[in-house]
C-alpha positions in Angstrom: -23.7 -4.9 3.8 -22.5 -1.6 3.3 -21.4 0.5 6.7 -20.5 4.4 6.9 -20.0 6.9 9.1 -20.9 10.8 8.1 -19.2 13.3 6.0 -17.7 15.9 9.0 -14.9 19.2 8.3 -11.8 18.5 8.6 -10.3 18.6 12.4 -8.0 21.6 13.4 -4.9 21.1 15.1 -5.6 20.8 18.1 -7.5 18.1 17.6 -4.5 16.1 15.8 -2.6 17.0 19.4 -5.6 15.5 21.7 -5.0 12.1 18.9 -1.6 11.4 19.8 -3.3 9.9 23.1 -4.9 7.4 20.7 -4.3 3.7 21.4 -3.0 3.5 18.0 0.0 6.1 18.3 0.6 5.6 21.7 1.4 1.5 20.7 3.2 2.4 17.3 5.7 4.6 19.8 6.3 1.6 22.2 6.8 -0.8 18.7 9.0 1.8 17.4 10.7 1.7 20.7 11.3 -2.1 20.8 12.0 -2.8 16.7 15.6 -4.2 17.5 14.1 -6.7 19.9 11.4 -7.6 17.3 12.2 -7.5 14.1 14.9 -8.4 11.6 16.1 -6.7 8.3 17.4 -8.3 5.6 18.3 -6.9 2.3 18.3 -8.4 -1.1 20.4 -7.2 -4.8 18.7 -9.8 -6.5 19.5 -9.6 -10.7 16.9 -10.7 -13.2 18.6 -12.1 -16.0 15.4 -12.3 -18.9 15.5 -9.0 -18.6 18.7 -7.8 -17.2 17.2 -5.9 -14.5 17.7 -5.2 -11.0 15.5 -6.3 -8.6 16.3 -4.8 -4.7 14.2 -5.5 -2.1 14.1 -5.5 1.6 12.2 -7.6 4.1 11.2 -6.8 7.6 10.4 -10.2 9.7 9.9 -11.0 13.2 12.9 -11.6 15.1 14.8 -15.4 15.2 13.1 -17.9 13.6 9.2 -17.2 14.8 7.2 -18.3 11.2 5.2 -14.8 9.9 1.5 -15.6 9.7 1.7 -13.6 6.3 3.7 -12.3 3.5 2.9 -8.5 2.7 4.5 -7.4 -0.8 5.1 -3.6 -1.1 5.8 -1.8 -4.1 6.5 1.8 -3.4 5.0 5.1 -5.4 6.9 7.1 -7.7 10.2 8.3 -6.9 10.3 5.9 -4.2 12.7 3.5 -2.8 12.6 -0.2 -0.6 13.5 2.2 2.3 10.9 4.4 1.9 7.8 3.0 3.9 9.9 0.8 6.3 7.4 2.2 9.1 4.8 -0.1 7.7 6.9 -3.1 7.0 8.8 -2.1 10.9 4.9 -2.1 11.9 3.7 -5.2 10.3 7.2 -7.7 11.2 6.3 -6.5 14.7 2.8 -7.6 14.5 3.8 -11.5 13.2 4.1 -10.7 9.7 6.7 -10.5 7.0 7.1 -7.6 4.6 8.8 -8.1 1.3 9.4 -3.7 0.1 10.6 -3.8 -3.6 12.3 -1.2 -5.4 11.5 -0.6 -8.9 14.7 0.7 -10.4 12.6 2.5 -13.3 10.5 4.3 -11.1 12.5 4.8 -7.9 14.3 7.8 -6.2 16.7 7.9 -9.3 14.1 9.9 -11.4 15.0 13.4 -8.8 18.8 12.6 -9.7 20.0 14.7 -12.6 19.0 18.0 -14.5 15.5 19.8 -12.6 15.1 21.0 -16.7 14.7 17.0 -17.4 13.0 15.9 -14.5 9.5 15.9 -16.6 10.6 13.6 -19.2 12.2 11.3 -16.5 8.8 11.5 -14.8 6.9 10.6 -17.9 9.5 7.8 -18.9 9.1 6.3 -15.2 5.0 6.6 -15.8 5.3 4.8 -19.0 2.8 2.0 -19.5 5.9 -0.2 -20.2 7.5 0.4 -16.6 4.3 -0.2 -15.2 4.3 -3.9 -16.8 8.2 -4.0 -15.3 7.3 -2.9 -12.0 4.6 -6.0 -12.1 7.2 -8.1 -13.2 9.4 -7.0 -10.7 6.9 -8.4 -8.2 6.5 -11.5 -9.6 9.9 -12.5 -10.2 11.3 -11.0 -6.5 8.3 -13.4 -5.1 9.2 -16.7 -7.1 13.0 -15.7 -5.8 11.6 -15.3 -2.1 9.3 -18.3 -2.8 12.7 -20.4 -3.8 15.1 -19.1 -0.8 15.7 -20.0 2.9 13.3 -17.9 4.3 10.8 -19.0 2.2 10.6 -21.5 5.1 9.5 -19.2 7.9 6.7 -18.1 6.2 2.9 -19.0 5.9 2.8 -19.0 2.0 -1.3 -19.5 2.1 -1.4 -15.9 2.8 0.9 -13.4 0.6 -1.0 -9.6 0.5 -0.2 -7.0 -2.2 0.5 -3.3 -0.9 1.0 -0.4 -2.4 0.9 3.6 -2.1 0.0 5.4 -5.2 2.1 4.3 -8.3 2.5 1.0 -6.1 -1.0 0.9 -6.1 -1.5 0.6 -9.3 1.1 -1.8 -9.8 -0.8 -3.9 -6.8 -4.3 -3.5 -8.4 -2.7 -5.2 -12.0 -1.3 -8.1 -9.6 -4.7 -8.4 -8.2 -6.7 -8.9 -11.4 -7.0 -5.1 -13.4 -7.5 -5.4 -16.9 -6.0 -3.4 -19.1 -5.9 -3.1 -23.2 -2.4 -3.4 -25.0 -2.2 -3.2 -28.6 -5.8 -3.9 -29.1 -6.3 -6.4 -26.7 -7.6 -6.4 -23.0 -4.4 -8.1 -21.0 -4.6 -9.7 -17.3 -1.7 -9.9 -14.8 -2.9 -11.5 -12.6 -1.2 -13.6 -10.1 -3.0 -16.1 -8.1 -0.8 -16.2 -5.5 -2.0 -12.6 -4.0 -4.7 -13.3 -1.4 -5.8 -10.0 -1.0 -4.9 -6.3 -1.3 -3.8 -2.8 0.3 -4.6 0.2 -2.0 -3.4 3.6 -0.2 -4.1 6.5 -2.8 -4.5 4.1 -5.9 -4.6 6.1 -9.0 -7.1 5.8 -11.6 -6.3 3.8 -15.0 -6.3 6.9 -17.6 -7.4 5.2 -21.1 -10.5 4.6 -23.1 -12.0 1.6 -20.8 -14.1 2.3 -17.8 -13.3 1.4 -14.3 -16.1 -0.7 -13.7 -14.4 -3.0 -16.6 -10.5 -2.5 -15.7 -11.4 -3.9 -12.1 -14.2 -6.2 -13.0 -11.7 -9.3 -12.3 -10.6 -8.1 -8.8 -12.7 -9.8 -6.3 -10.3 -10.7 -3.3 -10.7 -8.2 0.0 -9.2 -4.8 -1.0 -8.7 -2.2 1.5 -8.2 1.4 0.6 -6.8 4.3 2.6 -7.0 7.9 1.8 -7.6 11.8 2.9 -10.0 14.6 1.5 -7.0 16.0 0.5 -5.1 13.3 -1.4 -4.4 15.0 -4.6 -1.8 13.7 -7.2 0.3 16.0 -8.8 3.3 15.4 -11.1 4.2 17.2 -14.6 1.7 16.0 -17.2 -0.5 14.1 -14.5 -3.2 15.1 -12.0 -5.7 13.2 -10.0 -8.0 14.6 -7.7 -9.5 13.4 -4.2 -12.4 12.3 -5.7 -10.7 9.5 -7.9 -10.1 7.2 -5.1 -13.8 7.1 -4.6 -14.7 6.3 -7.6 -11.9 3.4 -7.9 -13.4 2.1 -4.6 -17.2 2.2 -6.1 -16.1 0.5 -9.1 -13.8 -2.0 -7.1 -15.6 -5.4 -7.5 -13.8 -6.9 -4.8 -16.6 -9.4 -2.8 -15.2 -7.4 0.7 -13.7 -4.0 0.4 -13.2 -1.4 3.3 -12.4 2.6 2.4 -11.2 4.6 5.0 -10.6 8.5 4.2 -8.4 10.5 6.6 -10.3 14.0 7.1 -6.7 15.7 6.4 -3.1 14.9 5.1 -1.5 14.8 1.6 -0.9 12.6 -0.4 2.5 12.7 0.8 1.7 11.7 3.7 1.8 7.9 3.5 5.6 8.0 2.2 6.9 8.0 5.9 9.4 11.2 6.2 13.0 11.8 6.1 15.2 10.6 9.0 16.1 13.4 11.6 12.7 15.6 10.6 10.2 16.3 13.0 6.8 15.2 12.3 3.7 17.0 12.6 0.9 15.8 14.9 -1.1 15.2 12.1 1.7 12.8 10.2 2.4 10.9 13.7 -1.7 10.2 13.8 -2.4 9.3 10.5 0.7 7.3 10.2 0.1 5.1 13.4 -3.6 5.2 12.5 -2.3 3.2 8.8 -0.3 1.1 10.3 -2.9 -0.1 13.0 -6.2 -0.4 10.7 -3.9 -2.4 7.7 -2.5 -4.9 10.5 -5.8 -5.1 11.5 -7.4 -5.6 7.5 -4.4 -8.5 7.6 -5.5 -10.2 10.3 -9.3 -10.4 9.1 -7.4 -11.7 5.8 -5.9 -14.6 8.1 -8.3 -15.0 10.8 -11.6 -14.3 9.6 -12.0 -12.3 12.6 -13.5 -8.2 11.9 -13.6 -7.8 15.5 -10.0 -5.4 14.9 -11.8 -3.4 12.0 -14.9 -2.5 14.0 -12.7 -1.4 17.1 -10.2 0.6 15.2 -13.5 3.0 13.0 -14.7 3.0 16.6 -11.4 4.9 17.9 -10.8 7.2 15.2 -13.8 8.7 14.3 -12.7 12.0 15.2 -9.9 11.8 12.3 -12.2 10.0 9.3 -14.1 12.0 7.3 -15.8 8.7 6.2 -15.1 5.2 6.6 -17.0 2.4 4.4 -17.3 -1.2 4.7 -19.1 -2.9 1.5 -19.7 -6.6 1.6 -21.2 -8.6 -1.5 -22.3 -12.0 -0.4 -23.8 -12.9 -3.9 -22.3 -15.2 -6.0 
């Protein structure tokens, strides 16, 4: 089955004010409102000894002791911290679910500290194929910590969903099944605990194999989220818009759903720094996430689409294309 709606221009701004009347944003205000009453924070320091490496992490859960219907594990971009995206894990806690945000202390906010003259090379170290195997470590130690604790017990552990924006991404896609070549060899971390995945403006995999092949072992439900504008641009690195279309073509994922924002950088997803004013367009598109992942999680639970359908429905003035792909064979 494969489901799309037109190419269109991108909307002006005064569109982006007539969307804040959107069901979406005008129900992520009155969460926003209510988050004490809803959902709990709880923060973790926890230390991995194999490799002597800290492992931070935050979860957001419903309030008391209401068992999530889920556990969502987020692994932030570049430069990034556990902090950073707390408007989706907020979001998702207040929906039923629990969100585990790691921080990945080789590729977190640290890398802006220091010199600006030797902010490339901490860039490049942080994008370093051997921080991208710690950051998947990372993920699967924090979750056989979570797995082992007390709260382990107010949780549904028959569905745990990987998230991730940008570096996360990529670090969610390896979880999922990617395969890439070390020293020679092709290399899969998979872990089979991961039920499914949420890939917002997933880098490609720069090296000699294809995507088709890298991905060719991912086949739970993906669901990617992007804009026409989602350009990636650090020293020594660029990827343009057109790279998270061609991950999502080659994604062999069985169900897969792409929705592309007709405006917003790839900035946009990080949330934005307390006491700033957001744009229109932030306050849309960030509402607009948090709705059509909550509602990608509860297909993942349910079974039921009926969320999906509604939510391409509502905000078709903002997508500049939204794609569902279904491969029943096999």
């Amino acid at each position: 089955m494969f489901i799309g709606c037109a190419q269109k221009p991108a909307p002006d701004h005064t569109l982006w004010q007539q969307q804040l009347q959107l069901p979406s944003v005008v129900y992520a205000e009155q969460v926003t409102q209510r988050l004490s009453q809803r959902v709990t924070e709880i923060d973790f320091n926890w230390l991995d000894t194999r490799r002597d490496r800290q492992v931070p992490a935050l979860l957001f859960k419903p309030v008391g002791r209401q068992k999530a219907k889920a556990l969502i594990v987020f692994s932030h971009g570049l430069g990034g911290s556990k902090e950073r995206y707390a408007y989706l894990g907020q979001y998702w806690a207040s929906q039923g679910y629990a969100s585990l945000h790691l921080q990945h202390v080789g590729s977190d906010r640290q890398v802006w500290r220091g010199s600006r003259l030797l902010l490339p090379f901490r860039l490049m170290d942080a994008a370093d194929a051997s921080e991208a195997l710690a950051r998947v470590q990372d993920v699967t130690f924090a979750l056989d910590q979570f797995l082992a604790s007390d709260y382990a017990t107010d949780i549904n552990h028959e569905h745990i969903i990987m998230a991730g924006h940008s570096y996360g991404a990529n670090t969610a896609m390896l979880l999922s099944g990617a395969q890439v070549e070390q020293n020679g060899s092709t290399v899969s971390l998979k872990d089979p605990r991961i039920k499914a995945a949420i890939l917002i403006s997933a880098p490609p995999f720069y090296n000699s194999q294809s995507l088709v092949s890298v991905l060719s072992d991912i086949h739970l439900p993906t669901l990617h989220i992007t804009t026409t504008e989602d350009e990636i641009r650090v020293p020594g690195f660029y990827s343009a818009p057109q790279d998270r279309f061609d991950l999502y073509e080659a994604m062999a994922s069985h169900y897969k759903i792409l929705a592309v924002f007709s405006a917003g950088s790839h900035n946009i997803f990080s949330g934005w720094r307390r006491n700033a004013e957001p744009t229109a367009q932030q306050q849309v598109i960030k509402a607009a996430t948090q709705a059509l992942s909550t509602a990608f999680i509860d297909e993942v639970v349910t079974g039921d689409d009926r969320a999906i359908s509604a939510w391409a429905q509502q905000h078709q003035a903002v997508l500049a294309q939204f794609l569902r792909t279904e491969n029943t064979a096999g």
